[in-house]
N, C-alpha and C positions, 0 to 999 in steps of 0.2 A: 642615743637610743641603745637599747639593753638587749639583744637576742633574746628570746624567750626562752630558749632550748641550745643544747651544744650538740652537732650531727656524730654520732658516731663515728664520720669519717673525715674532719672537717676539711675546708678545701686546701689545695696546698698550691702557692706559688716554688716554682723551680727556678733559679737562677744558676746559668751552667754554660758558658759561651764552646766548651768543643762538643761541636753536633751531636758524635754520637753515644758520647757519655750522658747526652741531654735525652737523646733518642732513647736510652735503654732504662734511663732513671723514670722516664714516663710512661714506659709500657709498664716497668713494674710494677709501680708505687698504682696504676689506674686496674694493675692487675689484684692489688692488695686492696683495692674497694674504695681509692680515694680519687676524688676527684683533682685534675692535675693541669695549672696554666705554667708550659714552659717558658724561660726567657732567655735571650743570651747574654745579658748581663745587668749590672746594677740599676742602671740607668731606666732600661725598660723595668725592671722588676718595680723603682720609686714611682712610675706611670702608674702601672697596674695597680701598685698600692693607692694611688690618690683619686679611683673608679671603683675600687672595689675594694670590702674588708676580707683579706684571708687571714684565718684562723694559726694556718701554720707558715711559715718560709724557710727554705732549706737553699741555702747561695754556697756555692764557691767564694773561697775567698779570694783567688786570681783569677780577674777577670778586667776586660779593657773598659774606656771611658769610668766605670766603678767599680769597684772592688769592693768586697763582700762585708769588709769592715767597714768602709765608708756605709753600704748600704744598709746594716745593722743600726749601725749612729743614728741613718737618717728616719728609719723607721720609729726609733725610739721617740724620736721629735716629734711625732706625724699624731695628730688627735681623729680617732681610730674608734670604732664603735666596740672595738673590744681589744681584748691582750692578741698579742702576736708569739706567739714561740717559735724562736730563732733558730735552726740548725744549721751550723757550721761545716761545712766541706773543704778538709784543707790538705795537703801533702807536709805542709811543716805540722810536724811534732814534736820541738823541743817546747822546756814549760814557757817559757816567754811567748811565744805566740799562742800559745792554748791560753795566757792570761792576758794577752793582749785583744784575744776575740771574746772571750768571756766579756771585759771590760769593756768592753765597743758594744755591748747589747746584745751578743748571742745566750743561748740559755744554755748550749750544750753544742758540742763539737765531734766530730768522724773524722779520723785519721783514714786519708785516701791510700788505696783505692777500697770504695768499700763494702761490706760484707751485707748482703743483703739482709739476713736473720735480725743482725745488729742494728741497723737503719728502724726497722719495725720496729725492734726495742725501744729506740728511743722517741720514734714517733708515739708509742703505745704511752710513754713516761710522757709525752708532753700534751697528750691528750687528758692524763689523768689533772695535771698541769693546768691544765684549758678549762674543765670542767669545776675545779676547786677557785679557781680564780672566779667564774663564771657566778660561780655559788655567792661570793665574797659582794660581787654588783649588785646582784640581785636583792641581798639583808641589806648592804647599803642603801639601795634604792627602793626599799619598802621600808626604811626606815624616817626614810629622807621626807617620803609620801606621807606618813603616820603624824612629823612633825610638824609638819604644815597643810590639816586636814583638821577639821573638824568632826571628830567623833561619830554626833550623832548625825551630821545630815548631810557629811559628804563633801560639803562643801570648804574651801580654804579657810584657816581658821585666823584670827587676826592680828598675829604673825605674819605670818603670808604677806595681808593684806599691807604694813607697813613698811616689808621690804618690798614689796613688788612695787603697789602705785609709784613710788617718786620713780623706777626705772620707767614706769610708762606715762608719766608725767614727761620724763625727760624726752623720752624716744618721740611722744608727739612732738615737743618743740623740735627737736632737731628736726624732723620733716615737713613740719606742718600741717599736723595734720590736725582735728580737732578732737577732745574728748571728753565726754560724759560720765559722770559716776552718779549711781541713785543709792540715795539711803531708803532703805523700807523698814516698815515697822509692821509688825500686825499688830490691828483694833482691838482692844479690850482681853488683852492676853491673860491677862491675870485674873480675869472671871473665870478663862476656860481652865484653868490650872485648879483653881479655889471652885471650881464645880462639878470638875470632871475626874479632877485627880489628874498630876503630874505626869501619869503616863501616858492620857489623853493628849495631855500638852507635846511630849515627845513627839507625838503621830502628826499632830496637827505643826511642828516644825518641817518635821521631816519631809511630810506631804508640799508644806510651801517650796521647800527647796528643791525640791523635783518637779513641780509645777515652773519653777520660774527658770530654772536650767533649762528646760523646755523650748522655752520663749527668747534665748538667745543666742548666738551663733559660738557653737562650740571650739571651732579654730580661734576664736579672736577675744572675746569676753568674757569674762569672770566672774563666778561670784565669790565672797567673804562671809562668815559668818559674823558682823559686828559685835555682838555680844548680848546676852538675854534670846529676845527675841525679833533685833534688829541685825540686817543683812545690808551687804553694801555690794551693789552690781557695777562693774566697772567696762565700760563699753569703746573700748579706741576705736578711732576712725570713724566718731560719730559726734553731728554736729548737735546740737540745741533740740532743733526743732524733731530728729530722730530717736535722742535719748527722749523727748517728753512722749512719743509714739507707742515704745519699748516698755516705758513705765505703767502708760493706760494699757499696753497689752497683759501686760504681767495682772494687774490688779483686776481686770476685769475676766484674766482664767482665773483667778483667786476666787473670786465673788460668786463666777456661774456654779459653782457645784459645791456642796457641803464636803466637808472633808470627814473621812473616813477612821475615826478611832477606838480603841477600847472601850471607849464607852458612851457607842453609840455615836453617829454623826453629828457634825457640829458646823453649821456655817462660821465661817469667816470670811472676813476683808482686811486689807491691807491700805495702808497711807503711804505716800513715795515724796519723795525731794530729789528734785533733780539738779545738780549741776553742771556746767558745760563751760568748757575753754570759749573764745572766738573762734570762727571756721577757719583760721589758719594757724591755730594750736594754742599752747599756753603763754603768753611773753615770761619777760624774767621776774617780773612781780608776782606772778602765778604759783602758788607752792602748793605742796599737798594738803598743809593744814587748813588753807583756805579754802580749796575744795570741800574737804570734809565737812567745815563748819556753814559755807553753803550750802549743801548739802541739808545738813541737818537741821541748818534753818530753815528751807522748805521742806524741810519736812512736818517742823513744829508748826508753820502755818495750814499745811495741810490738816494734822490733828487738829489744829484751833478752828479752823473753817468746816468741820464737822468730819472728819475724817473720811477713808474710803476713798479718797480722792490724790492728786497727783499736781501738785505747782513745783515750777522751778526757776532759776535765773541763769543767767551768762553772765560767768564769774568777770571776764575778759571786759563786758559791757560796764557789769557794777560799779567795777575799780576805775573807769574810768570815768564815770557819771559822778564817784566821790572825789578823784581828785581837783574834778571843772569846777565843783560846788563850793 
């Protein structure tokens, strides 16, 4: 997860094992507007870190059970909701050890004992530090989103859809658990395109995909945009008989109300195909393409049996009813 925002002050862990170097570094730094957990050494400081993300850390580098290089290292290793910027506390000053703490994951080092104006300095530099990095998550991860989104409705685009299923194909078998994917279609899409105009059509997607987002539990299941006007809902931890439930929920908030577009309202319905693992997940013959094409073969009988409606199988059962026959 990505912090929304970087605090003006951010928090600062202190690692500092003689008391009242620890004692003075904490009154000032909480006098300079920061918020401040002391420690007395490495050890405690890797704790703090694996409870909680601080933004900055400022360690001695002699200190007992860890040492301030050790605890740099270890930090660097540590998968962290954000950067950390390092500040070194040391009495050596020759270049070897300023490049041997650099190297060990600090960002910047104070030759002890130190000078308070200076300390702010470089706190001030590693906030700037904090904030450019912060910036750098952020375009990554709104890019990230962009690539694997579907433009107009929001929903994953089918991309997404081909890297994710086989991981939650696989996650259900490793647990056991069982899982459902529906293909939908809307009815007669290409009237409302060819009558309304294409921009009609946009509204009348858009509108389905927020209707059906609606209808399914936002921590756990997905939707994909398939392509055109076909969408593919994927629901783990759900057996047969719940994804066919899911499917008639969806389709029959689809059906109750005209949907709302440019030019002027338009009912619509929708057709569903449902597939489903076994209640105790997919076995090893079970693959994503199989699904899909279950899938969409309930779907195509769905359309052939007059559309507006909802049939599905258990892929788990099928396969094995073919290979008894």
């Amino acid at each position: 997860m990505i912090p929304s925002t970087v605090d003006a002050s951010p928090a600062i862990l202190l690692a500092e094992d003689d008391p009242v170097t620890r004692m003075l570094m904490t009154r000032f730094l909480k006098n300079a507007g920061y918020e401040v957990d002391a420690v007395a050494n490495g050890s405690e400081a890797l704790d703090k870190m694996t409870k909680r993300y601080y933004p900055m850390l400022v360690t001695d580098w002699e200190m007992p059970e860890m040492d301030g290089i050790a605890l740099c290292k270890a930090v660097r290793n540590m998968q962290l909701d954000g950067y950390v910027y390092a500040l070194l506390l040391t009495a050596r000053d020759a270049k070897e050890h300023i490049i041997a703490g650099l190297e060990a994951g600090a960002d910047d080092y104070l030759v002890k004992p130190v000078h308070e104006p200076e300390l702010i300095a470089r706190l001030n530099a590693g906030r700037r530090i904090l904030a450019l990095e912060h910036s750098l998550r952020v375009a990554n991860q709104t890019n990230r989103i962009l690539s694997i989104t579907d433009a107009l409705t929001g929903a994953y685009n089918r991309r997404y859809l081909m890297e994710q299923l086989p991981r939650e194909v696989e996650r259900c078998r490793r647990y056991a658990y069982p899982l459902s994917v529906l293909m939908c279609d809307l009815d007669h899409f290409k009237q409302i395109n060819d009558q309304r105009g294409h921009a009609a059509g946009d509204d009348v997607l858009q509108q389905f995909a927020a209707r059906a987002q609606k209808s399914i539990r936002s921590n756990s299941d997905w939707m994909a945009r398939y392509g055109g006007e076909e969408f593919m809902i994927v629901l783990p931890e759900t057996a047969h008989s719940d994804g066919m439930i899911v499917a008639e929920k969806i389709r029959a908030i689809v059906a109750s109300a005209p949907f709302a577009t440019r030019a002027g309202n338009a009912p619509v319905t929708a057709s569903f195909g449902v597939a489903s693992t076994g209640p105790n997940g997919p076995d090893l013959t079970v693959k994503v393409e199989s699904l899909i094409r279950a899938a969409d073969e309930c779907l195509y009988r769905s359309k052939s049996e007059g559309r507006n409606r909802s049939c599905g199988q258990e892929v788990a059962a099928a396969i094995a009813l073919a290979a008894g026959a």
